[in-house]
C-alpha positions as MATLAB code, in Angstrom:
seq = 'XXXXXXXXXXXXXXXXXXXXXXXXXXXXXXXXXXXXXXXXXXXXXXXXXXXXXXXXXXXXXXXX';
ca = [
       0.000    0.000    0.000;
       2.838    2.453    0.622;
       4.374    2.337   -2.632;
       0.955    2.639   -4.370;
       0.235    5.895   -2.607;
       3.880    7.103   -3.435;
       3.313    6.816   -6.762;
      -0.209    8.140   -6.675;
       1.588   11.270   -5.329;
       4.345   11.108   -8.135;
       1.586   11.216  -10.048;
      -0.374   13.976   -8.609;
       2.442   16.266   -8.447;
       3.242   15.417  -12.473;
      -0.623   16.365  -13.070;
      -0.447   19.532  -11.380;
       2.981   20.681  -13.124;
       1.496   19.456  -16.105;
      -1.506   21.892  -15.557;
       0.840   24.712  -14.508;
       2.823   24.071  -17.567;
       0.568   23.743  -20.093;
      -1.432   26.827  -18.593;
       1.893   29.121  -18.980;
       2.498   28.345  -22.303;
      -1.477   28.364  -23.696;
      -0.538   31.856  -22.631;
       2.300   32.303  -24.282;
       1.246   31.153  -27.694;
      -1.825   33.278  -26.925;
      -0.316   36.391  -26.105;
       2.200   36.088  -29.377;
      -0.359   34.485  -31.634;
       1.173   31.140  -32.382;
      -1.295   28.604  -33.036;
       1.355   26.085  -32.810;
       1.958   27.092  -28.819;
      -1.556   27.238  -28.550;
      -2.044   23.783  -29.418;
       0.801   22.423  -27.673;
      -0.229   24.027  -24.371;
      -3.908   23.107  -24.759;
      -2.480   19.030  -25.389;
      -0.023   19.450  -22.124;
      -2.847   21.187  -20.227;
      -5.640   18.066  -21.517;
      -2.883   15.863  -19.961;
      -2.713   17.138  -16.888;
      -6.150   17.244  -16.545;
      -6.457   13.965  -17.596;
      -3.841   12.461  -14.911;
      -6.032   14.490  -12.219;
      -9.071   13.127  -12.979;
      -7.991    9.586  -13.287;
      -6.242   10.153   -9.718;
      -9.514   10.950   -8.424;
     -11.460    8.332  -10.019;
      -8.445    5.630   -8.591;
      -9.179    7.310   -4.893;
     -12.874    6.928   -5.339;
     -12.511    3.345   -6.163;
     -10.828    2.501   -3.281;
     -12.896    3.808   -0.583;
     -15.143    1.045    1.151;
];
């Protein structure tokens, strides 16, 4: 049990940076107009969105 909650915290931190980091450079490509940026921060962004919902749906499944 202590290793899966270690890397269900590895794994919440790497959401939330990938959240962060997808968020700053959404930004980015929106405040210099590059739909490339845009893109690539609005994939990053789904990701980390993605990892924090499956981390919650994994938390919810475990509870009696």
């Amino acid at each position: 049990m202590a290793a899966n909650s270690g890397s269900l915290l590895v794994n919440k931190l790497t959401a939330i940076v990938f959240v962060v980091v997808g968020f700053l450079i959404l930004a980015s490509g929106y405040r210099y107009g590059s739909p490339s940026t845009l893109v690539g921060g609005c994939l990053i962004l789904a990701i980390g969105v993605i990892l924090l919902i499956l981390k919650i749906a994994r938390r919810n499944s475990e509870m009696p």
